[in-house]
N, C-alpha and C positions, 0 to 999 in steps of 0.2 A: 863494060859488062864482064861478068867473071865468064871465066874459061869452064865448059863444060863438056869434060872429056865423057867417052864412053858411055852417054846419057842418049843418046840419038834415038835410039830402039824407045826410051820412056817419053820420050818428047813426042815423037810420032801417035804413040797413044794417046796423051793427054792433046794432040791435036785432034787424033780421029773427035775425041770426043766434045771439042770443041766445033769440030765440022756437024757433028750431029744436034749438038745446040741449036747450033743455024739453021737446021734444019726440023727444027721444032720438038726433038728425039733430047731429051735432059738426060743425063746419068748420073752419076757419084763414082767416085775415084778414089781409093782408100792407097797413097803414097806412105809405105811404111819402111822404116831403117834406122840404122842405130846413129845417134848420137854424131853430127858431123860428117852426115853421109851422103851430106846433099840433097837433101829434100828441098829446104827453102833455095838453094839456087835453081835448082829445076824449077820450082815453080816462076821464081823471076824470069828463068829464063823463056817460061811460056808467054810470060806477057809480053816481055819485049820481042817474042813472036806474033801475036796476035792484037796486042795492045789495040791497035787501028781499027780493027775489027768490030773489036767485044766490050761490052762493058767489063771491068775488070774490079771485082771488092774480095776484100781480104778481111777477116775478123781470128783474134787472135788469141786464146787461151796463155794465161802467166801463171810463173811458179808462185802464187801467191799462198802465204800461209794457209787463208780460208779463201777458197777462187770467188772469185764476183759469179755470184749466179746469174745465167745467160748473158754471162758479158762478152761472147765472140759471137754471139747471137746478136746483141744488139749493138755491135760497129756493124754488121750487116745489116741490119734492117736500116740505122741512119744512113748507110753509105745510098741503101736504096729507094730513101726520102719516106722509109715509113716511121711514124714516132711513136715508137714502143713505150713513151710511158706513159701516152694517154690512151695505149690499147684498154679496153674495158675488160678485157677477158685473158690480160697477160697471164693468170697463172692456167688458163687453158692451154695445156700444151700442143694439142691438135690446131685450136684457134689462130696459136702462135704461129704454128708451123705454114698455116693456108696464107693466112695474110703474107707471111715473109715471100714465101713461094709468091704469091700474087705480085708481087713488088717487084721480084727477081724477073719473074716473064717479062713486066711490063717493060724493061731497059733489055730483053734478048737482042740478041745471043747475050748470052752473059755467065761470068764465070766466076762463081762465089768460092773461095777461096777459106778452112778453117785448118789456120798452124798450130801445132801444138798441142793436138786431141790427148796427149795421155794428163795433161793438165785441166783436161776442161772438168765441168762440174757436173753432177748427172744431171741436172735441168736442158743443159747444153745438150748432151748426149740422147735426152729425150727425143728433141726435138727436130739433133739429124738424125733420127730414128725417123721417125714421120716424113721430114722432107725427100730421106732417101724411097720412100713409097710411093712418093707422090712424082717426082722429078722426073718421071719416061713421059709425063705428057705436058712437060714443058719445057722451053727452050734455053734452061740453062743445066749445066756442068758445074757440079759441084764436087770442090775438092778438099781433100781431104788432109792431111799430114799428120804423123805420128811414129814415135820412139819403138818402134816393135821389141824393144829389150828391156821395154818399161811396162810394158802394159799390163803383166802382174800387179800392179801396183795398184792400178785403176782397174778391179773387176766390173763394171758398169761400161770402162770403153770394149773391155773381152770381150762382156756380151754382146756388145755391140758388132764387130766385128764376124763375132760369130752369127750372128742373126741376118746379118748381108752377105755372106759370105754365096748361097745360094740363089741372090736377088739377081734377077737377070738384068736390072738397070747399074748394080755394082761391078766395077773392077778394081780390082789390086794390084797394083805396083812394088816391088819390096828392091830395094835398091842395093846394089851388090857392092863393097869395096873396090877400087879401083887397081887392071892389074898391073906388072912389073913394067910394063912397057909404059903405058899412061904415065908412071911416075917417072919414070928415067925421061918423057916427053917435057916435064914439067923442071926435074931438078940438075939434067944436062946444062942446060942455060946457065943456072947459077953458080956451076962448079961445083955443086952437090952428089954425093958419090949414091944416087939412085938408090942403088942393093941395099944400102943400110939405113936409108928413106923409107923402102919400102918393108922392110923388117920391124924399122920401130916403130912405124905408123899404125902396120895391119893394110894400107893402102887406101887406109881414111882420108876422104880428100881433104876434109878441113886442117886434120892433124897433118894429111902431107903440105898444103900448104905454107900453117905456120911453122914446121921445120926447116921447110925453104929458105923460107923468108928469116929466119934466124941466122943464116951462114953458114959457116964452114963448120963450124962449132957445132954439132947435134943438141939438146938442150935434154936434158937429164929426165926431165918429165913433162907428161901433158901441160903440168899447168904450166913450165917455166916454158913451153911453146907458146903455150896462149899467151901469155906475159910477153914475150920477145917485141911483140910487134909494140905494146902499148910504151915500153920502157922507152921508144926512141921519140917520143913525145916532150915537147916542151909541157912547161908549170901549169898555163893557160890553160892548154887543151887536156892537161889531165886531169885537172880540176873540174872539167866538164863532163871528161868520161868517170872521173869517180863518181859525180853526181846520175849522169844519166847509168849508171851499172846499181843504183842502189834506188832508182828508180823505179825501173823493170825494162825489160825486154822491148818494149815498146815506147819513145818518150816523145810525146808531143814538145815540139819546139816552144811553143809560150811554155809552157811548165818546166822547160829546163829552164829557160831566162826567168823564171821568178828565184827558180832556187840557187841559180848561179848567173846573176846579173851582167850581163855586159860579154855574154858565150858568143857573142857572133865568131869572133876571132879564131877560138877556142875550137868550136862548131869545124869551123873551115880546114881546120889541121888534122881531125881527127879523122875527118870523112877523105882529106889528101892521103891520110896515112892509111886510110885503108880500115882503120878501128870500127867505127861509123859507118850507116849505109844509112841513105834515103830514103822515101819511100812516102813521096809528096810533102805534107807537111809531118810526115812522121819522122823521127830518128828512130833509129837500130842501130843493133851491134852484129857484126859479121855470122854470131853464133851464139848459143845461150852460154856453150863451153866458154868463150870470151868472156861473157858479160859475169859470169860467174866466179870467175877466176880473177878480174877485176878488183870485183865487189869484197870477194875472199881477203884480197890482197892490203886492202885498207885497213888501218887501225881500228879498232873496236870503239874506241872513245868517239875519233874521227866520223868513224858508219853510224854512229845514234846522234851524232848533229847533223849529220846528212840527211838520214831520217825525219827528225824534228825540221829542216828545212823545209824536206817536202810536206807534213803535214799541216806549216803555214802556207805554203802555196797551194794547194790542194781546198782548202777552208778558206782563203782569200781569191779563189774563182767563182766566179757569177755560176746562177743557175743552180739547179738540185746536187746537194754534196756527194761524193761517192764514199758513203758511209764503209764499206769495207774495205777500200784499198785506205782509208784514213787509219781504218781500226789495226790494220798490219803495219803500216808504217808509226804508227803513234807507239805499238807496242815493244816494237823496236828502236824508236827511239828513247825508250823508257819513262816513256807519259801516261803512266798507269793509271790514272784519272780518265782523261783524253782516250784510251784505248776502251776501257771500261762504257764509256758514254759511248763513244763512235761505233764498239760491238755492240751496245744494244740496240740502237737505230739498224744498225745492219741488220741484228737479228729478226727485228720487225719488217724490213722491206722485204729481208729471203722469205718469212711465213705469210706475206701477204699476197707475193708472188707463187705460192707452194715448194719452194727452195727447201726442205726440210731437210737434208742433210746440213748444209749452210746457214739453217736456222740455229738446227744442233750447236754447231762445233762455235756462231759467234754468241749464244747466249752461256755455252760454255766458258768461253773466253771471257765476257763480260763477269760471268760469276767469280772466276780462277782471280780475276783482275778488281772486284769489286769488294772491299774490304770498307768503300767508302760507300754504299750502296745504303741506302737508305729498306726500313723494312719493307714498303710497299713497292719498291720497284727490286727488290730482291726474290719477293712473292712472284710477281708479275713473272721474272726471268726463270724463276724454276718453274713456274707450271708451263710457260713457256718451252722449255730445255723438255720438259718430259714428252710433252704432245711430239716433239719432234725428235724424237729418241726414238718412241715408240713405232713411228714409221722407218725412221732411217738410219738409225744405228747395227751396227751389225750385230751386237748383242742385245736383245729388249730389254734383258734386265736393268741397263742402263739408265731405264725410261723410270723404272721404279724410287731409286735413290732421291732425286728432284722433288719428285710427289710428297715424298715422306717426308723431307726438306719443308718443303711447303709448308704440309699440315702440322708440323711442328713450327713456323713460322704464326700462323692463323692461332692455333693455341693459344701462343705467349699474346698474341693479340686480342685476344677472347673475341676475333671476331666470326658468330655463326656464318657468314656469307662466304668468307676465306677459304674456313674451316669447311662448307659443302663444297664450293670449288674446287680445293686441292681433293677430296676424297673421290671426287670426279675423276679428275687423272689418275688416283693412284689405283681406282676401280677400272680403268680403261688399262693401264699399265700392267696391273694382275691380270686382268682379265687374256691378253695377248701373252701371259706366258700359261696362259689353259691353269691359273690356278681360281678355279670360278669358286669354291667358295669364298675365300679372302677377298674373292674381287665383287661379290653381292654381298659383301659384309661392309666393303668401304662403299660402296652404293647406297647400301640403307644407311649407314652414318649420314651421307651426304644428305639424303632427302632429310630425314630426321633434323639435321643441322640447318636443314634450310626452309623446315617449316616453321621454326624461331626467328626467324627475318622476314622484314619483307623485299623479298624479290622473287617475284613470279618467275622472270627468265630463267632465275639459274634455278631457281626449286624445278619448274617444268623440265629445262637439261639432267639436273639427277633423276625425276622421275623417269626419262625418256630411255636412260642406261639404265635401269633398276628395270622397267619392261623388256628390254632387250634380253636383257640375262633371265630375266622371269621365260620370256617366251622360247630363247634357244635350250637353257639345260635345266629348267628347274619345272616352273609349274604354268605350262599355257593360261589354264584358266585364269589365273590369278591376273594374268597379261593382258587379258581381254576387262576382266573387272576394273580393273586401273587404268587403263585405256581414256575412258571418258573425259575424266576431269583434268588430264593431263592433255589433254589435245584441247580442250579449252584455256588451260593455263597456256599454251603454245599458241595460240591465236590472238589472244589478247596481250600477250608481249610481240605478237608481230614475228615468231620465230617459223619459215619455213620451214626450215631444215629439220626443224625439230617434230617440227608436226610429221613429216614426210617419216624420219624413225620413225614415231611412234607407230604409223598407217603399219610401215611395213614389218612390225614386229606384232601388231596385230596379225594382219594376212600369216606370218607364218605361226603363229599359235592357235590359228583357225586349222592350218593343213594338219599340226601336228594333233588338231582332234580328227580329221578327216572332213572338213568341213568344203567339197568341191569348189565353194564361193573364191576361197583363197584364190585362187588361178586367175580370175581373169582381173579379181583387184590387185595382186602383185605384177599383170601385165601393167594395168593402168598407172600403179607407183613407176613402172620401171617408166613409160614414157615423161610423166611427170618431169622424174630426178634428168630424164635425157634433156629435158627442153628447157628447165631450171638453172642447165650447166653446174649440176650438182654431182662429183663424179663420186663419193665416196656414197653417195645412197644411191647411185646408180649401179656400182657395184654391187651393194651391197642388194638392193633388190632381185639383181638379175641370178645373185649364188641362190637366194631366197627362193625364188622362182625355178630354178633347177631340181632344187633341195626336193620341196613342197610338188614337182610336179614326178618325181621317182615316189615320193610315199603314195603319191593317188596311183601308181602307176598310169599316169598318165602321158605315154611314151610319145606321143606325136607333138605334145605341146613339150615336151623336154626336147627331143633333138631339133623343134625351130628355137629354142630360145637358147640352147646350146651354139646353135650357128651364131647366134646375134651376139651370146656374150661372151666369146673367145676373144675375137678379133677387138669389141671394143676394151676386155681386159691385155690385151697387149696394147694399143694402143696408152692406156693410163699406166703403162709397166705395172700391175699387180699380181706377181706370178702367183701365193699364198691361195686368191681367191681362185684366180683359175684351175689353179688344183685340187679345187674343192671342186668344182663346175664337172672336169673329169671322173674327178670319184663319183659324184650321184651320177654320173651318166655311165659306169662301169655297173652301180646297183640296178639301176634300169634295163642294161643288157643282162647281167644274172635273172631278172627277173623274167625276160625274152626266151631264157633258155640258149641263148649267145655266149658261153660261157667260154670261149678260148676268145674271147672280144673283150669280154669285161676284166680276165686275168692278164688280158696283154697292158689292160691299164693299170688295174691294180696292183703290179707287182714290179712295175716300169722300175728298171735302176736308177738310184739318184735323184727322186723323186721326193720332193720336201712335202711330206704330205702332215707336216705339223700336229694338228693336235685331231688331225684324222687317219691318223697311221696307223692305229687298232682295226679300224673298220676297213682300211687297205687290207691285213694283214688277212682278216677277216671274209671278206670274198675272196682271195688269192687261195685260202687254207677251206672254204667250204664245196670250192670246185673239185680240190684236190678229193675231198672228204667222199662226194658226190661219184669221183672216177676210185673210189679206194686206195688213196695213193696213202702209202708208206707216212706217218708220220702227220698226217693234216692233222689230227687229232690234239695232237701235244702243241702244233702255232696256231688250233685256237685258245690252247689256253691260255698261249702266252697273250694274244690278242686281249683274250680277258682282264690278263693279270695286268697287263698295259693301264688296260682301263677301268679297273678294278677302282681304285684311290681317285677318283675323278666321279663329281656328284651325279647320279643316274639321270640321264636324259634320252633320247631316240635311239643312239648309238647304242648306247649299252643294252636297250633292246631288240636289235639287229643280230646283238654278238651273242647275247642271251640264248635267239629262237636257233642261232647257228650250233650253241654247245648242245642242246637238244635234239637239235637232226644229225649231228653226227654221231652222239651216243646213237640213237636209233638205227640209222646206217650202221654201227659196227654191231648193233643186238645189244649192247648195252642198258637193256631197259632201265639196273637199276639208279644207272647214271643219270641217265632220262630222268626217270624221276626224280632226282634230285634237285636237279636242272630246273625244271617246274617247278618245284616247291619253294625253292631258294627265289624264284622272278614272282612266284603269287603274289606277293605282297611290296614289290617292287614299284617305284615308278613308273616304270618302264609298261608295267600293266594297267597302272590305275589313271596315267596322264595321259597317253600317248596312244589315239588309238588302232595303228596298225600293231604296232607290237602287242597290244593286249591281245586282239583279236588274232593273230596269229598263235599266240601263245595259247591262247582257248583251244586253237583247233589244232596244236600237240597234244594239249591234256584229251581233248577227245578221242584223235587219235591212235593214242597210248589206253583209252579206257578209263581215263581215270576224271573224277568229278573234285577238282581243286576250287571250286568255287572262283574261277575266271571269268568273268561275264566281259564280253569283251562290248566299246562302243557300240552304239546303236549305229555310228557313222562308219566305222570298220565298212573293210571289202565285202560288196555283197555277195559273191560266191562263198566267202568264209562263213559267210552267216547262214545260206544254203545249206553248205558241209553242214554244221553244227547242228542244225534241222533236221538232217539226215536228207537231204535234198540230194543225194550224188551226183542224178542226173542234171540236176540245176546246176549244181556245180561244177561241172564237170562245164558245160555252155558257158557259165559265166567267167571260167577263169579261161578257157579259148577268147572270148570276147576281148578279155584283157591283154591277150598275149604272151600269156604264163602256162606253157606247156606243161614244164615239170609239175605245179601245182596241182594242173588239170590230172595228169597222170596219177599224182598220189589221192588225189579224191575217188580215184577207182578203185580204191582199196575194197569197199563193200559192196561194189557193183556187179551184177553181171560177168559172166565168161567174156562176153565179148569185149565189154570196156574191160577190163583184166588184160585181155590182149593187146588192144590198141593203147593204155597203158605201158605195157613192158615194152611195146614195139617202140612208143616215143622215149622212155629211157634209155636206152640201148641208140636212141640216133642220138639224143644228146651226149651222148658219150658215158652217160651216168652208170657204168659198171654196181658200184658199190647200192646202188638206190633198186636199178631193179632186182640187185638179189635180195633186200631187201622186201620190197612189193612181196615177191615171190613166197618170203617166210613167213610175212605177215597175211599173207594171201590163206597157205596153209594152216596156219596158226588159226583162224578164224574159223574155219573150216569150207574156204572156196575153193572150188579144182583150181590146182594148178596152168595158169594162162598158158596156152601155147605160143613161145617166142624161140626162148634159145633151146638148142637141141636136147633131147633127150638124155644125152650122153652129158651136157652140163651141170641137165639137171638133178643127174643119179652122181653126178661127183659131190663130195663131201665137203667140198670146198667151192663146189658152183665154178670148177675150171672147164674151160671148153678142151677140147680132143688134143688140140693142138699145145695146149697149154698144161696139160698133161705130158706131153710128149718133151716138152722141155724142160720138165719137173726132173722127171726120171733120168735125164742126162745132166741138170743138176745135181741131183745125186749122186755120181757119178765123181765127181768134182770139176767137170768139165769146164772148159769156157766159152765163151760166147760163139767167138771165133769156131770154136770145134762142135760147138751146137749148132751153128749154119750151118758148114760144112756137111754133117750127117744129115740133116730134114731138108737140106738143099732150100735156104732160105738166106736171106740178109745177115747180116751181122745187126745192121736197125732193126727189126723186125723183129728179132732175138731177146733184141732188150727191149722192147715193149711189152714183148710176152714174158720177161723175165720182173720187170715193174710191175704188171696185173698181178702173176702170181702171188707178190710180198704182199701186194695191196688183199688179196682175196685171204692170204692166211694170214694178215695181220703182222706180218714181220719185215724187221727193219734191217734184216740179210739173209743173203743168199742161204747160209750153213743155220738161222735163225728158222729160215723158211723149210731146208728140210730136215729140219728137228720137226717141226710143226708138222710137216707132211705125213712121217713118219709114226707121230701118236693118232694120226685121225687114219692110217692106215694107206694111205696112197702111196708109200715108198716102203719097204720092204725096209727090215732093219739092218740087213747084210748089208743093203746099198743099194737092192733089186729092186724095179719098182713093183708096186700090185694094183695093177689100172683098177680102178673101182667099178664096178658091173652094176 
């Protein structure tokens, strides 16, 4: 057994939580450290503690070019008698995860074992996501190992780590160099002078090992450490580790004897010398640093028949091929036919599986490699290559090149079926980089191209993308007309999935008219796609369903479906969507009158809010607008301008009715105006009926008859207002839960709604809205509401006494500091009332603000103030 110094304190842990297996209590163990720091001994050496005890499985991540997707998953699940590849539901990653957990309990205590996490694949990564959720109420210990100097490299293991890091069933290990004394414990023996062992090592145990073991002589560098040991190896047994080093990290014993006939010998020298470690019927190398350095070491000519060795032994073993460890060693062997065929079979298992990064990179390969590719399976790999771009590459645009690949493939073929297929991806591919015209332009090619064939499925798929983009940014109705015959083309090729799009792009081109019905048919989609094991229309209903229940405002049926789609969007890792999920639930509380609720989401830092980042910026700049803050004005235009070049859909009238209430909040009428006049004739007014009818009841508002007729399905209080119903309206936007609403419908009411009016602006915090009310109150010619004082209301500026009071010491050239000091206030406090004031006189500083002070009269021009009476 190796010698494990100063490990005792991590031993103890990984017992505790071996004792708590047996006790029915599961955790997760995240063992992290750099390179040779002993991880993999620790863990041998827990088993060789507990071995008697526990069931003990091990599944291992390798540096493989493209990793085997879930393939330290599934030496676990074989180790635990489950056979993952007649799972029906392998690329369910939840599925995955229960079953394997199911497997693990049944042989408890038990202690599942995964080496090598900064190698693993995100599929892998998925799914010790899930297990580790699941693992406190079963009785196995799951552990963990990983490169903490690597994981840069792997941002899917980061998240990972970060995402446990809080889990109360997780702990973490991180493993410390060994210090002066542990090594002088180790290199006294050999006549090794310790101090200078432990200076060139760092106190790395493996590196202090093999400098040990090298002698007297120190070795110049790591690698000719790692080497020392190997060099003293006879012909036999190096021949075996050259083979098992170009293998991997891991070599089953038949597969080295295929590739190097007659290794018993060999075998036996290597494992005496120390090279080689056991591990039942596995071989390993002491460390990957070894195995690596080995490999390194070999001639190039020499590593690509090694190579070539193992792709005859690998394809001359019984049972299903392992298409991507074939496809890495073929490519290194320089079998570029061979590697070209074996990535595409790989890239077919990963996309069958949901492997889409691993889909990526081997129909890449296969492409990079396939010069002998015939056109039809050249087609096949780029539409291929782009679907799986599209989700998993870190840049989409990626996803677009392939597509166009294609559709210039289909051309020279003059075939219409190709030719709708590829315009398919390359409309899904625009479409994710938000460039929706181009990507309902390669939609209608598509359908178009595929109403000159005959194939119902794929015609029914373009039409199914051409409703989707119809019903998100273009024109509902159109979504709903086309609707019909496309859901019968879907039924009659037998297509669920397709039918299930269509429903739910129907349901939301029904919300985007205002049609209530949406709601409970996008619940019944979303259980559908849940019981279907359909997760991308699951998702995609449950955004739908969020979306569709903020436009009805219909706040109770968003925050239950809010609850339900968080959680199963972390589970499917799609953060994109869940961030959408947030935003309509940020519009929902703006809508509440919650508005330090809904800006604490909408303006969250580091927030990928994609191609809804306007309408982030959007609530974030109308709260601001709402309290008179300094400058909302100018991010929403930028909001605007955002979204300006981007084809008019709901969004843009959100951002529309918001550059309109802010002109009005600043008095701005003739901004207003413009504002409306520029959205009359917008989509925005004439498809989508909350924005029309919002928009109607500014131009009302404002006075002015732009000929906006808004929905008949529009919010019924809006259509009250517009009636001149105040009091209806004023009941029906309370019903809704839209205070601020309710308040601005008192415009033409009553003294006393007037009051109760300013009274709820003023709780919402909305400074800027009820000075507002207040001018437009007067403007009209209604008394003045009694809310804020007197004294506010005679300032020129709408400043209160106090705000006032810190004007005038503004003036002054004071600071904040010496503005507390004198009113005997906070220095916070200070700058709040110093933020109102900019916001009240419209300026973007202090010396801005009394210039401004000073022509309306409230600051005397010597620098004295003249309080306003």
């Amino acid at each position: 057994m190796e010698r494990l110094l100063e490990r005792e304190g991590e031993l103890a842990l990984l017992e505790e939580a071996v004792r708590g297996a047996a006790a029915g209590r599961g955790s997760l163990v995240l063992v992290a450290g750099e390179a040779g720091i002993g991880k993999t001994t620790l863990v041998r050496g827990l088993r060789t503690r507990v071995a008697e005890d526990v069931s003990f499985l091990v599944g291992a991540c390798e540096p493989l070019s493209v990793p085997v997707p879930l393939g330290p998953v599934r030496e676990l699940a074989e180790s635990a008698g489950l056979a993952v590849e007649a799972e029906p539901a392998i690329g369910d990653r939840l599925a995955l995860a229960r079953s394997l957990l199911a497997a693990l309990a049944r042989r408890a205590p038990a202690v599942a074992v995964v080496e090598d996490a900064h190698w693993a694949d995100p599929s892998t990564l998925d799914v010790l996501r899930l297990l580790a959720r699941r693992v406190e109420d079963a009785g196995v210990a799951i552990v963990v190992t990983y490169r903490d100097d690597e994981i840069a490299a792997n941002p899917e293991l980061r998240r990972l780590v970060g995402d446990l890091a809080t889990s109360p069933s997780t702990r973490r290990l991180v493993l410390r160099p060994l210090s002066e004394s542990a090594v002088r414990e180790l290199a006294e023996p050999a006549g090794v002078d310790p101090v200078r062992v432990s200076r060139v090592t760092g106190g790395n145990p493996f590196l202090v090992v093999e400098t040990i073991a090298a002698g007297e002589r120190l070795p110049a560098s790591v690698r000719d450490a790692t080497l020392a040991r190997a060099a003293r190896l006879g012909a036999a047994a190096r021949r075996v580790v050259d083979a098992a080093a170009v293998i991997g990290q891991r070599v089953a014993s038949g597969l080295l004897e295929a590739v190097v006939p007659g290794s018993a010998d060999g075998v036996e020298e290597a494992l005496a010398r120390g090279v080689l470690v056991a591990d039942g019927g596995v071989l390993g190398f002491r460390h990957e640093l070894l195995r690596a350095a080995i490999e390194a070491s070999i001639s190039p000519p020499r590593r690509a028949e090694l190579h070539g060795h193992v792709v005859a032994a690998l394809a001359a073993q019984p049972g299903a091929a392992d298409n991507a460890r074939l496809a890495h060693h073929a490519e290194l062997a320089g079998l570029v036919s061979d590697a070209c065929r074996y990535a595409a079979l790989a890239a077919a298992e990963a996309e069958r599986i949901g492997a889409l990064r691993e889909t990526w990179l081997q129909a890449e390969r296969a492409l990079r490699l396939g010069a002998c590719l015939g056109a039809d399976e050249r087609f096949e790999l780029l539409l291929q290559h782009s679907r799986a771009a599209n989700f998993s590459s870190t840049r989409i645009e990626d996803s677009v090149e392939p597509a166009e690949a294609a559709l210039a493939v289909a051309e020279r073929l003059r075939d219409p079926v190709r030719e709708g297929r590829a315009a398919i991806a390359l409309a899904s591919a625009l479409w994710s980089l938000d460039h929706v015209r181009e990507a309902k332009a390669a939609a209608e090619r598509a359908v178009a191209a595929l109403e000159r064939a005959d194939d119902g499925a794929a015609l029914a798929r373009a039409y199914a993308t051409l409703i989707r983009m119809e019903a998100t940014a273009f024109d509902p109705a159109a979504a709903i007309a086309a609707a019909p015959r496309v859901l019968e083309l879907a039924e009659l090729a037998g297509l669920d999935e397709t039918r299930l799009d269509v429903e739910i792009s129907v349901t939301l081109a029904q919300g985007h008219r205002g049609e209530r019905e949406a709601l409970p048919a996008l619940a019944r989609a979303a259980r559908t796609a849940r019981q279907a094991g359909l997760p991308i229309q699951t998702v995609r209903t449950y955004v739908n369903l969020v979306f569709v229940a903020a436009l009805l405002r219909e706040h109770a049926t968003l925050d239950g479906a809010v609850q339900e789609a968080l959680p199963l969007f972390e589970e499917h890792q799609t953060p994109i969507p869940a961030f959408a999920v947030e935003l309509y639930r940020a519009r929902s509380l703006l809508d509440r009158g919650r508005f330090d609720e809904a800006r604490a989401i909408a303006a969250t830092p580091g927030r990928n809010w994609a191609a809804e980042a306007p309408v982030a910026l959007a609530i974030d700049a109308l709260v601001g607008a709402r309290r008179g803050e300094p400058h909302a004005g100018s991010r929403l235009a930028s909001a605007w301008e955002d979204l300006r070049p981007v084809p008019e859909s709901s969004r843009h009238g959100f951002v529309r009715i918001a550059l309109v209430e802010s002109a009005w909040l600043r008095g701005e009428r003739a901004a207003a105006l413009r504002h409306l006049r520029e959205a009359r004739d917008s989509p925005a007014a004439l498809r989508f009926a909350r924005p029309a009818a919002e928009l109607a009841l500014w131009a009302s508002r404002l006075g002015l008859r732009l000929g906006l007729e808004p929905s008949l399905a529009g919010p019924a209080p809006a259509l009250l207002e517009l009636e001149g119903d105040w009091r209806g309206a004023i009941r029906g936007w309370k019903e809704l839960e839209a205070p601020y609403e309710a308040a601005l419908a008192a415009l033409p009411g009553d003294d006393r709604a007037a009051r109760e009016a300013l009274a709820t602006l003023h709780r919402l915090g909305a400074e800027a809205a009820a000075r507002a009310f207040a001018r437009d109150r007067a403007a009209i010619g209604g008394r003045a509401p009694r809310g804020p004082r007197r004294s506010t209301l005679a300032n020129a500026a709408g400043l209160t006494r106090r705000e006032q009071d810190v004007l005038e010491r503004l003036a002054t050239g004071a600071t904040n500091a010496a503005i507390a000091a004198s009113l005997h206030l906070s220095e916070r406090t200070v700058a709040h009332h110093v933020s109102a004031i900019l916001g009240k006189l419209g300026a973007g500083t202090r010396l801005a603000a009394v210039e401004r002070a000073r022509a309306l009269g409230l600051v005397a021009q010597g620098g004295q103030a003249g309080r306003a009476r």
